[in-house]
N, C-alpha and C positions, 0 to 999 in steps of 0.2 A: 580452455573451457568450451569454445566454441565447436574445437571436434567432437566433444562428447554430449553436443544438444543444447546445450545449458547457456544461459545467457542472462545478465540482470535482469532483474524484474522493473524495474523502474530505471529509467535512463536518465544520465548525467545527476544520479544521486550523490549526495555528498559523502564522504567516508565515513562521518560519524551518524548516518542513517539507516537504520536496519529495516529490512523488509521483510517479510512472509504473507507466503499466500496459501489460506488452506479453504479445498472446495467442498461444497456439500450436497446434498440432492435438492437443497431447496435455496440455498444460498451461497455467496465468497461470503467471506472474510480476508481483508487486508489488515495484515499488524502493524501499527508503524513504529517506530521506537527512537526517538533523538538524544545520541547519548553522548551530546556536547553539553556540558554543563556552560555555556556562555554564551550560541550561537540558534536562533532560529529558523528554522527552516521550512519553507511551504513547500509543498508535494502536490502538482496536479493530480489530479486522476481521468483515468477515461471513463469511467463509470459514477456516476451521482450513487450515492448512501447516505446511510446514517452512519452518523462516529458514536459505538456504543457505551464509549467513555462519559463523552459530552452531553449526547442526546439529541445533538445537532444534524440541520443536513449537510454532505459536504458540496454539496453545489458545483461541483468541477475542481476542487483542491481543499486540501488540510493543511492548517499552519498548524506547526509544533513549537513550542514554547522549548526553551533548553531539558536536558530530560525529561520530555514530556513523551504520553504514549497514546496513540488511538488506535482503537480497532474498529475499521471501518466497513457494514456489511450491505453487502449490494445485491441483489434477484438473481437468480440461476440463471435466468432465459438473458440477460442483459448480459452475464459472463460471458455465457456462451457465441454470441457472434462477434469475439473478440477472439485473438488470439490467445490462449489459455497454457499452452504448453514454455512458458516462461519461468525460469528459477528463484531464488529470493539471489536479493543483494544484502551485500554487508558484512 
């Protein structure tokens, strides 16, 4: 994967955590998807948002409850001095 650019989006994710990132001219969007029915799991992030599931702020990380889902949206300008050119996992 790595000759063709592509690289997880989130590092040392669990297998049963899926990831996507889709950008916009005024926002991300991070999806998160726990599709352990037994097992939870926290997800740092480099960027603070809202979890539009929740309502909440993510403060530096999302816990996922077992199949649990957030989509977390974060400011354009704050994506952008970040690396951005990173793929989904999972």
């Amino acid at each position: 994967m790595s000759a063709a650019g592509v690289s997880p989006l989130l590092d040392h994710a669990p297998a049963h955590l899926e990831a996507t990132r889709r950008t916009g001219e005024e926002a991300e969007f991070l999806f998160l998807l726990n599709h352990s029915d037994t097992e939870t799991v926290r997800v740092p992030l480099t960027v603070d948002g809202i979890d539009l599931v929740s309502g909440t702020k993510t403060d530096g990380a999302v816990e996922l409850a077992p199949l649990a889902v957030a989509v977390v949206r974060s400011g354009r300008r704050a994506v952008m001095s970040r690396n951005s050119t990173r793929a989904s996992s999972g």
